[in-house]
N, CA, C and O atoms as CSV, one atom per row, in Angstrom:
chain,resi,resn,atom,element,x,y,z
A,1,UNK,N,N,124.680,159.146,70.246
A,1,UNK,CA,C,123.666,158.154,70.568
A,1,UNK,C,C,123.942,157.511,71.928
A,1,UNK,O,O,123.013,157.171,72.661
A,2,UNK,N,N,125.294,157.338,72.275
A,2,UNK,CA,C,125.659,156.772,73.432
A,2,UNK,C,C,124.966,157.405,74.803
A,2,UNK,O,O,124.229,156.990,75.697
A,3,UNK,N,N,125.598,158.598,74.466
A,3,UNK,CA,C,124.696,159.639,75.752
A,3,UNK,C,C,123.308,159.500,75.733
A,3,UNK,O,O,122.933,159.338,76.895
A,4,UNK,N,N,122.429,159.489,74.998
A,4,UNK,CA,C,121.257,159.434,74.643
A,4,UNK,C,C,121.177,158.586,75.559
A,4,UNK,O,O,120.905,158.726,76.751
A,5,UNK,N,N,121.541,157.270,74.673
A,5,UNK,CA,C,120.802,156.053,75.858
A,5,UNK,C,C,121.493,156.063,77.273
A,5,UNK,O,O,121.096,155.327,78.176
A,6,UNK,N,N,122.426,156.833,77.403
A,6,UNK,CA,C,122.667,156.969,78.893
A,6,UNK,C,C,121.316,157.752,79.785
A,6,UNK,O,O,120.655,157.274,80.707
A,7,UNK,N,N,121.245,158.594,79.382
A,7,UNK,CA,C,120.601,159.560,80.052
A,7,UNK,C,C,119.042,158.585,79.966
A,7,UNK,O,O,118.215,158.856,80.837
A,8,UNK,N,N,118.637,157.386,78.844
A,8,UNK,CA,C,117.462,156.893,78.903
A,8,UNK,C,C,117.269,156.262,80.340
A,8,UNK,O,O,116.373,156.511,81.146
A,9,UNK,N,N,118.398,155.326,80.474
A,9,UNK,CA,C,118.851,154.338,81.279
A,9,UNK,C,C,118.569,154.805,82.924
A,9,UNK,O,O,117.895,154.268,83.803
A,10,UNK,N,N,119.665,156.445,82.915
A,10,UNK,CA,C,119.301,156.793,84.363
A,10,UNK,C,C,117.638,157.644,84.600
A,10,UNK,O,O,117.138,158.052,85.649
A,11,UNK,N,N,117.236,157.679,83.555
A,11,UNK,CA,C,115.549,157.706,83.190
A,11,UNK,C,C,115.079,156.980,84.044
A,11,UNK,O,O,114.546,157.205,85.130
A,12,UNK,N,N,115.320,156.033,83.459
A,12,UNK,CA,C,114.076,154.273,84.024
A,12,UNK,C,C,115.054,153.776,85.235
A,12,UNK,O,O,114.438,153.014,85.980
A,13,UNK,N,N,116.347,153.986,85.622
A,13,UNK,CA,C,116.506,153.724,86.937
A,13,UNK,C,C,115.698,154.727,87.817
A,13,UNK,O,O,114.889,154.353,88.667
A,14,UNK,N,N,115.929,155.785,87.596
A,14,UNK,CA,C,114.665,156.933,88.732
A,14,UNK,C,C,113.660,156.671,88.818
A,14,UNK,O,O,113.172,156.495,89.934
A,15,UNK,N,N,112.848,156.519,87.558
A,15,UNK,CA,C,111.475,155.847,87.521
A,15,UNK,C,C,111.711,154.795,88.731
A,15,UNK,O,O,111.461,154.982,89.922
A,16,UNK,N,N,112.335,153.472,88.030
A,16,UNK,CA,C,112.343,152.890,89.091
A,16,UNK,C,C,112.310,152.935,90.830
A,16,UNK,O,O,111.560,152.467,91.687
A,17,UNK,N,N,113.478,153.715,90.834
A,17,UNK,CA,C,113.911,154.196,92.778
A,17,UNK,C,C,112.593,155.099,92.954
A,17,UNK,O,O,111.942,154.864,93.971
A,18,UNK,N,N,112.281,155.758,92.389
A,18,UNK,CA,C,110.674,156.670,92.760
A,18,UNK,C,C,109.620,155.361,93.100
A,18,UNK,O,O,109.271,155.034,94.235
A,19,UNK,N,N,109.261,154.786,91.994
A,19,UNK,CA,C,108.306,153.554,92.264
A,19,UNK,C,C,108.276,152.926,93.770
A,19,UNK,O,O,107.447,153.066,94.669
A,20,UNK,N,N,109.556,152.140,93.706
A,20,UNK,CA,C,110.251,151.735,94.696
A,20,UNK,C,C,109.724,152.457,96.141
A,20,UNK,O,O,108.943,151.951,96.946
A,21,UNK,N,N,110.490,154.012,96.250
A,21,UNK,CA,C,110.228,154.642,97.334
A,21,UNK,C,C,108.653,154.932,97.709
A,21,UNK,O,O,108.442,155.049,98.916
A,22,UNK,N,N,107.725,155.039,96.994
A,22,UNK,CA,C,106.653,155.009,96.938
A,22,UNK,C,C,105.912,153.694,98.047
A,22,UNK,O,O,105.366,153.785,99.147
A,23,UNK,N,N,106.192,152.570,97.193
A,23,UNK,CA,C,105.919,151.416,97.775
A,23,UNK,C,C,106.157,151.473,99.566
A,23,UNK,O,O,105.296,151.193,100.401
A,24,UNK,N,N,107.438,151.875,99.812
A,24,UNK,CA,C,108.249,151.675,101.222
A,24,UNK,C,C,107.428,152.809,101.858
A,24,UNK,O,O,107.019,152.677,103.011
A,25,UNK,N,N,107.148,154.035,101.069
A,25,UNK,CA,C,106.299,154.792,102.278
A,25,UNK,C,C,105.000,154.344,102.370
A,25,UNK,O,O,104.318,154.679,103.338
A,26,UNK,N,N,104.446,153.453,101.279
A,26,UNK,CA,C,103.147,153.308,102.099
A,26,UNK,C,C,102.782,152.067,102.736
A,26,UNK,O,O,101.703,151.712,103.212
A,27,UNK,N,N,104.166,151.333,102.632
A,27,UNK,CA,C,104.604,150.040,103.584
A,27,UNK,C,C,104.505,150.920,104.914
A,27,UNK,O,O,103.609,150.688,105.726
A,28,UNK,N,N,105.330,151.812,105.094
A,28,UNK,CA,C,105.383,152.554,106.484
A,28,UNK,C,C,104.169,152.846,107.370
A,28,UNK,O,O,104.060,152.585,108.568
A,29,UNK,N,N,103.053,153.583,106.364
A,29,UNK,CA,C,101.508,154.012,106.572
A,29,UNK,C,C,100.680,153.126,107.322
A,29,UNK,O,O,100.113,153.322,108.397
A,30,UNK,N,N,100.701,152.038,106.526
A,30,UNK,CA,C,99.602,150.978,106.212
A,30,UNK,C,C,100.289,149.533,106.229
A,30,UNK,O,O,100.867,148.848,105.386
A,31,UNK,N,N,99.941,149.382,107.647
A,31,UNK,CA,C,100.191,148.315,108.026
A,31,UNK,C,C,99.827,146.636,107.010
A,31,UNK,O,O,100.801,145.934,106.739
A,32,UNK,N,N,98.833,146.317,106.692
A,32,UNK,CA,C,98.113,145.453,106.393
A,32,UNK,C,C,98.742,145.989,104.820
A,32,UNK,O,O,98.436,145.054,104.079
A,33,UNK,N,N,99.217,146.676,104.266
A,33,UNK,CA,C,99.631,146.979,102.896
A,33,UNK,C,C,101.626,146.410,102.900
A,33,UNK,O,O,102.238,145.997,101.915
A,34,UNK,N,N,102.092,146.562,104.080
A,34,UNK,CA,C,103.469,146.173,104.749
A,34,UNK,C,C,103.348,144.596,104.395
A,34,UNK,O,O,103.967,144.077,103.466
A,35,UNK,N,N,102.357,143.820,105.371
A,35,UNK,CA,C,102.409,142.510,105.445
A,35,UNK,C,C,102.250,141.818,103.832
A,35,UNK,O,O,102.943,140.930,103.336
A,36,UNK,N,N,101.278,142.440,103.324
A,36,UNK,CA,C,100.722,142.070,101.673
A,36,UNK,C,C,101.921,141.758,100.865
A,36,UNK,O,O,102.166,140.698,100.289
A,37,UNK,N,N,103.127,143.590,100.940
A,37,UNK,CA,C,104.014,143.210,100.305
A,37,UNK,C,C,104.920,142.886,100.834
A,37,UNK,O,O,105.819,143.516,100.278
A,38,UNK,N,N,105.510,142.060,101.877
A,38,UNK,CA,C,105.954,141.563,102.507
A,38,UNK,C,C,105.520,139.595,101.903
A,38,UNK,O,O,106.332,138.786,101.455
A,39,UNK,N,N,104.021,139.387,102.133
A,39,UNK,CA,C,103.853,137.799,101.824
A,39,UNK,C,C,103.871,137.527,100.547
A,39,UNK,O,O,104.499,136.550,100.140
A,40,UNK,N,N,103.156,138.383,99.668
A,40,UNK,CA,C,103.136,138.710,97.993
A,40,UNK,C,C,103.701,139.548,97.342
A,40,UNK,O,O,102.982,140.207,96.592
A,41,UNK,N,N,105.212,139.859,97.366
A,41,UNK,CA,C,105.659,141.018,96.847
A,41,UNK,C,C,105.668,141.269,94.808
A,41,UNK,O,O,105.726,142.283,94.113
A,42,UNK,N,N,105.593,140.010,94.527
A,42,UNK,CA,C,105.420,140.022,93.317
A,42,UNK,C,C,104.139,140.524,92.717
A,42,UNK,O,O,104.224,141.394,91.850
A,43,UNK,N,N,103.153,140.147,93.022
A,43,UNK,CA,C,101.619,140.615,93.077
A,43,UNK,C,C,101.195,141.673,93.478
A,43,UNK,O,O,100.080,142.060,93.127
A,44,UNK,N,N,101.918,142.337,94.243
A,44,UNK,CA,C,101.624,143.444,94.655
A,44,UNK,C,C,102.403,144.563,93.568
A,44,UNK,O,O,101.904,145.473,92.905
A,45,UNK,N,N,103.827,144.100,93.677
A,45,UNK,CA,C,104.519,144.981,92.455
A,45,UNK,C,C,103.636,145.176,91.505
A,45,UNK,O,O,103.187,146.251,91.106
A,46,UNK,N,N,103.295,143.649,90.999
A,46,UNK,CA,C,102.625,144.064,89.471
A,46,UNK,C,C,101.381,145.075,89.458
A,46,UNK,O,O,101.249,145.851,88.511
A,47,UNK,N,N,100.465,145.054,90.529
A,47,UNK,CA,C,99.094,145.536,90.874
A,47,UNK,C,C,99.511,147.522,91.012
A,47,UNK,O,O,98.831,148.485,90.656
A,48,UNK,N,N,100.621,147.471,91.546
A,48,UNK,CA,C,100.899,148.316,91.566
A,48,UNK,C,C,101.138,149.415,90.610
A,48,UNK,O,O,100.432,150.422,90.548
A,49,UNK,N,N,102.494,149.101,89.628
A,49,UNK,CA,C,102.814,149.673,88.432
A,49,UNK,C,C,102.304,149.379,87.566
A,49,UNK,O,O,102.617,149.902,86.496
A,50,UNK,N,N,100.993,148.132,87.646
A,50,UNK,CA,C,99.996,148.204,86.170
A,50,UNK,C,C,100.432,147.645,85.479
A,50,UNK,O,O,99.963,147.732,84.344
A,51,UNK,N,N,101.433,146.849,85.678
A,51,UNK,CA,C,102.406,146.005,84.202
A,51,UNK,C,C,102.189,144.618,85.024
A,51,UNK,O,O,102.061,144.553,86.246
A,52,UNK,N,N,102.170,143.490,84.092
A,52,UNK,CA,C,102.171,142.535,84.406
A,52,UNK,C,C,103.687,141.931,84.699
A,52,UNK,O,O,104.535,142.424,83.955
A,53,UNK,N,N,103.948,141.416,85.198
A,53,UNK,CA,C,105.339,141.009,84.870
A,53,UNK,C,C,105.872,139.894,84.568
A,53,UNK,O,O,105.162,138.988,85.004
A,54,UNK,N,N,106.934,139.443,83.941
A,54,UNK,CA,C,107.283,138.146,83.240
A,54,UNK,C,C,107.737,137.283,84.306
A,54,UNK,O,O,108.473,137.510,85.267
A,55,UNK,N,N,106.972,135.961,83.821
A,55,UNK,CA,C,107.520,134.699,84.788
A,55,UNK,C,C,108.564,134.809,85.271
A,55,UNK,O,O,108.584,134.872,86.500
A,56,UNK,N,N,109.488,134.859,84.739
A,56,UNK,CA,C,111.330,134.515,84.718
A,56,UNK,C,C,111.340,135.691,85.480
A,56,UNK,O,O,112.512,136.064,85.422
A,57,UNK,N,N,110.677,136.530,86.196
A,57,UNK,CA,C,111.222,138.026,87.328
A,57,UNK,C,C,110.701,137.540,88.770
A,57,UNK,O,O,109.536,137.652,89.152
A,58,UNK,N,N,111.667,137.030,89.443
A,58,UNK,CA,C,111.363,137.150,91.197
A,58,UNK,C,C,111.120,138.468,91.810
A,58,UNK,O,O,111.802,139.430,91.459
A,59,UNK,N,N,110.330,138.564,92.573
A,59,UNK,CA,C,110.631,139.597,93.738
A,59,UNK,C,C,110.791,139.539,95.028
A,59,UNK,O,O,110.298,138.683,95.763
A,60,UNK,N,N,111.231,140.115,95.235
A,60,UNK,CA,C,111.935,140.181,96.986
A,60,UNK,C,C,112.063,140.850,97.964
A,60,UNK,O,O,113.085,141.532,98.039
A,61,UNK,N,N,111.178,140.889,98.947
A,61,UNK,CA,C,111.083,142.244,99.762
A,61,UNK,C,C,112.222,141.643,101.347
A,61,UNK,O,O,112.337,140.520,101.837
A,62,UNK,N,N,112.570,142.352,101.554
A,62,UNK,CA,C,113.650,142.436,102.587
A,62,UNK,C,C,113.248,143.215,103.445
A,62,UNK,O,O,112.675,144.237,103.068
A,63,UNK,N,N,113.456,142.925,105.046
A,63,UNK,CA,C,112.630,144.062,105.769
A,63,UNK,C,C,114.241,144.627,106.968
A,63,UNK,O,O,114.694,143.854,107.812
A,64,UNK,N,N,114.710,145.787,106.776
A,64,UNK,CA,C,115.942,145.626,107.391
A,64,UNK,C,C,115.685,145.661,109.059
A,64,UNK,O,O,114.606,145.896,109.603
A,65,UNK,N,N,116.717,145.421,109.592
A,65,UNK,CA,C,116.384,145.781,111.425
A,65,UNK,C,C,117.374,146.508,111.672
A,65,UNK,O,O,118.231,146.896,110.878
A,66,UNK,N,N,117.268,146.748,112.968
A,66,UNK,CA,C,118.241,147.518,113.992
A,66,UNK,C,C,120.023,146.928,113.652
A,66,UNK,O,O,120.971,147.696,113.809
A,67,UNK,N,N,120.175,145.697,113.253
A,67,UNK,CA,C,121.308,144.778,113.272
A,67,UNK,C,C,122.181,144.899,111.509
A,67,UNK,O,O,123.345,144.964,111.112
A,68,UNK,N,N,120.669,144.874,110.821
A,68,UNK,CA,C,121.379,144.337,109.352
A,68,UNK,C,C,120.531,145.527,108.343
A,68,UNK,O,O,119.389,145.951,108.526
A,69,UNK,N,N,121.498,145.897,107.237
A,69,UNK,CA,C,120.929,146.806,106.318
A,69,UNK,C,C,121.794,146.511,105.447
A,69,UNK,O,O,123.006,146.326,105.554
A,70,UNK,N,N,120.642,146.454,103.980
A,70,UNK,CA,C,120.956,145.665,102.891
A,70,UNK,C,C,121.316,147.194,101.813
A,70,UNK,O,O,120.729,148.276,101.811
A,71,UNK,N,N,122.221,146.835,101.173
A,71,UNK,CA,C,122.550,147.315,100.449
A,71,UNK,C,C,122.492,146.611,98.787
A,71,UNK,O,O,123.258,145.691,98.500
A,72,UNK,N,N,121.320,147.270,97.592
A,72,UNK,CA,C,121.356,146.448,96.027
A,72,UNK,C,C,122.186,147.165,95.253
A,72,UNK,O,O,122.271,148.383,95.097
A,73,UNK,N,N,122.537,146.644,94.982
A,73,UNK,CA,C,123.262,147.244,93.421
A,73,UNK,C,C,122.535,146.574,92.210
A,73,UNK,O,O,122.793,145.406,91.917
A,74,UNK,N,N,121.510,147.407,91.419
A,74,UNK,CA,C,121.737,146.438,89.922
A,74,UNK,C,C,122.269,146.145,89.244
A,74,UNK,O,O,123.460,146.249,89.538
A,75,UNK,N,N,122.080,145.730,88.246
A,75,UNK,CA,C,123.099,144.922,87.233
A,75,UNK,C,C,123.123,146.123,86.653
A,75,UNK,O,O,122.081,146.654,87.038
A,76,UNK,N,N,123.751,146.952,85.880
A,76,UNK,CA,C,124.992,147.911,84.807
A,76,UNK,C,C,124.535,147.275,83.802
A,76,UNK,O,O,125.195,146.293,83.464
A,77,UNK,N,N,123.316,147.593,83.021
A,77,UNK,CA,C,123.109,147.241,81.460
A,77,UNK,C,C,124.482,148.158,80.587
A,77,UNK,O,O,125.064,147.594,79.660
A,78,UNK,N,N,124.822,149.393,80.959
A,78,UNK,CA,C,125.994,150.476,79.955
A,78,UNK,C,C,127.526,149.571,79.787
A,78,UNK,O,O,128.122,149.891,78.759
A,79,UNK,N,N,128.064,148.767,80.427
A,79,UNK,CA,C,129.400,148.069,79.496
A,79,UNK,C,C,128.718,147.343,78.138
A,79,UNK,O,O,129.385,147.530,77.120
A,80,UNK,N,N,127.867,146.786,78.013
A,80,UNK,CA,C,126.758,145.966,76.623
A,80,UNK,C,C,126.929,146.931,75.210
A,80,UNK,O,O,127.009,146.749,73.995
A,81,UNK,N,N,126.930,148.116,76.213
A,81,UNK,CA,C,126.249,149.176,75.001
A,81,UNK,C,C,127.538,149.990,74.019
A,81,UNK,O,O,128.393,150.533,74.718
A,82,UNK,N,N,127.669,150.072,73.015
A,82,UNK,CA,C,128.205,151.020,72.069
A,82,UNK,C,C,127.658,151.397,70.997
A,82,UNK,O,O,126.895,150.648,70.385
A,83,UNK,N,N,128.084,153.170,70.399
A,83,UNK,CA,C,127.270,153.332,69.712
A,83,UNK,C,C,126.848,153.042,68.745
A,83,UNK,O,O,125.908,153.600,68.180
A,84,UNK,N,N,127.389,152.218,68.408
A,84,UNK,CA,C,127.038,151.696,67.158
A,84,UNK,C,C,125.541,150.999,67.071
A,84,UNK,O,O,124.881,151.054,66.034
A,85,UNK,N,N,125.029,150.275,68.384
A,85,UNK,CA,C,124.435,148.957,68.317
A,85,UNK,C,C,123.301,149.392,69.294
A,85,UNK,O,O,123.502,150.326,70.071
A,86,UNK,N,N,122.159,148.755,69.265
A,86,UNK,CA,C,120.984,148.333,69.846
A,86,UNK,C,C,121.183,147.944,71.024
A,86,UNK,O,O,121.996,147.027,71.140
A,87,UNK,N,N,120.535,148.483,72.281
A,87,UNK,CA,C,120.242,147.281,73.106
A,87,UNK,C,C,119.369,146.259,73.338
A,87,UNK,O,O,118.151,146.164,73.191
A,88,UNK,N,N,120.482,145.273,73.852
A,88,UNK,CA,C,119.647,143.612,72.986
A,88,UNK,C,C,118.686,143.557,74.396
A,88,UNK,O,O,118.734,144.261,75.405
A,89,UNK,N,N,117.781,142.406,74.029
A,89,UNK,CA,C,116.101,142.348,74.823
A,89,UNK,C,C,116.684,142.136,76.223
A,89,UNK,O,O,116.031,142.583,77.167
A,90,UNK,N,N,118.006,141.414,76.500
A,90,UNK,CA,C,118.811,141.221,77.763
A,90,UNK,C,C,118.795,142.492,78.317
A,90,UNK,O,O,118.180,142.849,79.322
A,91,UNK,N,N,119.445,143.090,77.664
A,91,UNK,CA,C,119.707,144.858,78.344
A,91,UNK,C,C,119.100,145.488,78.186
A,91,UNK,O,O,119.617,146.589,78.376
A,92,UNK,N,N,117.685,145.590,77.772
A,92,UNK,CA,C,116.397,145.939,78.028
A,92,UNK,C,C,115.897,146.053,79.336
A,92,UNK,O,O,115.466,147.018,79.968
A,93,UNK,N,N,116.106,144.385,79.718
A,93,UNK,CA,C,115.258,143.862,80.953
A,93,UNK,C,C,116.272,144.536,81.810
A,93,UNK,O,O,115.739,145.218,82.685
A,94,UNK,N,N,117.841,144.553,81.826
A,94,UNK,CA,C,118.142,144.930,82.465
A,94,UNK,C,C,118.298,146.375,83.195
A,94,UNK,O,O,118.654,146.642,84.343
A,95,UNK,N,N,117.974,147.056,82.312
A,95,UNK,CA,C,117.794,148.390,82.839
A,95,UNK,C,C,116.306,148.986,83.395
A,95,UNK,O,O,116.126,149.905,84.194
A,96,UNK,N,N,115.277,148.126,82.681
A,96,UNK,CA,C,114.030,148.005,83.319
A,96,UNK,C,C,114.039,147.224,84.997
A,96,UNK,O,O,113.130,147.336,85.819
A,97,UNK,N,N,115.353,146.427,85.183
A,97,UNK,CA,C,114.810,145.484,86.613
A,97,UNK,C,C,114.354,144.748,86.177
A,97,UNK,O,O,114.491,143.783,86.929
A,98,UNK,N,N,113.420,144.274,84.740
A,98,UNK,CA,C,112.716,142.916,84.946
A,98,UNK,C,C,111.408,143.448,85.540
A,98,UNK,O,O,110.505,142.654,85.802
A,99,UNK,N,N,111.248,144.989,85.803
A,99,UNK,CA,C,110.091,145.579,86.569
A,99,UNK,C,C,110.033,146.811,85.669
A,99,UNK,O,O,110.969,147.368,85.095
A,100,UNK,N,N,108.695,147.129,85.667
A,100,UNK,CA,C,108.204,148.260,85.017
A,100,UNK,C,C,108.576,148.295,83.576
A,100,UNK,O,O,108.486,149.335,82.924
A,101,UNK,N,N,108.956,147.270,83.116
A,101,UNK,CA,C,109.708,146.568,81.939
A,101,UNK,C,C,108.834,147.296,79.984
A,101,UNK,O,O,109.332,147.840,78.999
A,102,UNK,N,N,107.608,146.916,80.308
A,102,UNK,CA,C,106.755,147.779,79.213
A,102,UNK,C,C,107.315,148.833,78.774
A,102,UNK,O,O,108.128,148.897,77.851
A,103,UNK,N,N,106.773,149.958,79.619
A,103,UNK,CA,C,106.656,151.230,79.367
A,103,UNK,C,C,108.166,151.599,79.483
A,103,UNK,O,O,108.328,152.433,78.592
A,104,UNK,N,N,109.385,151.404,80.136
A,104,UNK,CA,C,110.711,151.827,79.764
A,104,UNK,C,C,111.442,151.051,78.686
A,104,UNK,O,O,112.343,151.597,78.049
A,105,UNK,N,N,111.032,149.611,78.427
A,105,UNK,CA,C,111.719,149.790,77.044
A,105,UNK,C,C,111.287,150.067,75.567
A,105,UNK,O,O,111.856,149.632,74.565
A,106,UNK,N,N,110.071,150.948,75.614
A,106,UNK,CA,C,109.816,151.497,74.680
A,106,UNK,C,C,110.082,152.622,74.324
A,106,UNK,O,O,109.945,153.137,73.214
A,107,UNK,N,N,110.748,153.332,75.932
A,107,UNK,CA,C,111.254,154.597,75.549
A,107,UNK,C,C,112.318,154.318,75.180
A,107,UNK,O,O,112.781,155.187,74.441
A,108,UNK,N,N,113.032,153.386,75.365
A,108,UNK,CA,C,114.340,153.066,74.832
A,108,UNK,C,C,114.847,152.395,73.607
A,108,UNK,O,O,115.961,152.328,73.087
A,109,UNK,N,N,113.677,151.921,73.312
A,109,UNK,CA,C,113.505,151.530,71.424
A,109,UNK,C,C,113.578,152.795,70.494
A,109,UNK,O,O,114.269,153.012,69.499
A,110,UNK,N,N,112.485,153.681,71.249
A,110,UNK,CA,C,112.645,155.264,70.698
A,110,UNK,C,C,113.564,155.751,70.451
A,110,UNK,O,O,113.753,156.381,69.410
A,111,UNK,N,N,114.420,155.572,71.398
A,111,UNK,CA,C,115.721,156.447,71.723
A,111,UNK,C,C,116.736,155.274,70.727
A,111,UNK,O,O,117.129,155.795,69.683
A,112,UNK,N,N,117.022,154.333,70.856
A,112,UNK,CA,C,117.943,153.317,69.874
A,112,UNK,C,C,117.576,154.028,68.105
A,112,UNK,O,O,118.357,154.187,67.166
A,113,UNK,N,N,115.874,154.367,68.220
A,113,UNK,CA,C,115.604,155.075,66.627
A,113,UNK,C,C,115.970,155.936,65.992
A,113,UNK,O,O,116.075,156.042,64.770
A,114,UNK,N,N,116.228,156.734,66.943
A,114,UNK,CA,C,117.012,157.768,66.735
A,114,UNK,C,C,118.201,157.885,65.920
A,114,UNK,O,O,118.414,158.761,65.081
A,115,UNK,N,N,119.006,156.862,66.264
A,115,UNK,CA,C,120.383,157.006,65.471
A,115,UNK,C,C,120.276,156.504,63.964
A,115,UNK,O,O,121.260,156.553,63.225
């Protein structure tokens, strides 16, 4: 079961980084789509992936330059997890980002059913 939800996890992180990369190329394109998510990045996220998203989730767009480049790490929902046990609604959100949050932790309820 452990593996299972591993392999869910780096699921909905790809999902995620795909989403993500998506966004940045058509930040690149489309100027006036750059500034949008740039002034409204939360609103735009949500409009985007179709999910609404929960109060308690900031977003944050960062624009790097010639000088400074940001490097994220997310938070590691997998130390939480053993097989024995569920992941709790915390490590839900956390492997969702707090983004795209719906539709990946239901695949991951699925996958917790399993065992």
């Amino acid at each position: 079961m452990h593996e299972e939800l591993k392999k869910v996890i780096t699921q909905a992180m790809n999902t995620r980084f795909d989403f993500e990369r998506q966004l940045i190329q058509r930040a690149f394109e489309d100027e006036n789509f750059k500034q949008e998510l740039l002034n409204n990045p939360k609103a735009v996220y949500a409009r985007e992936s179709g999910e609404e998203l929960p109060k308690n989730i900031e977003v944050e767009v960062l624009q790097e330059n010639a000088s400074k480049v940001y490097l994220v790490i997310p938070t590691n929902p997998t130390p939480a997890i053993t097989d024995e046990e569920e992941l709790s609604e915390e490590a839900l959100e956390t492997v969702a980002g707090g983004l795209l949050g719906c539709k990946l932790k239901s695949v991951i309820r699925n996958a917790n059913n399993l065992a």
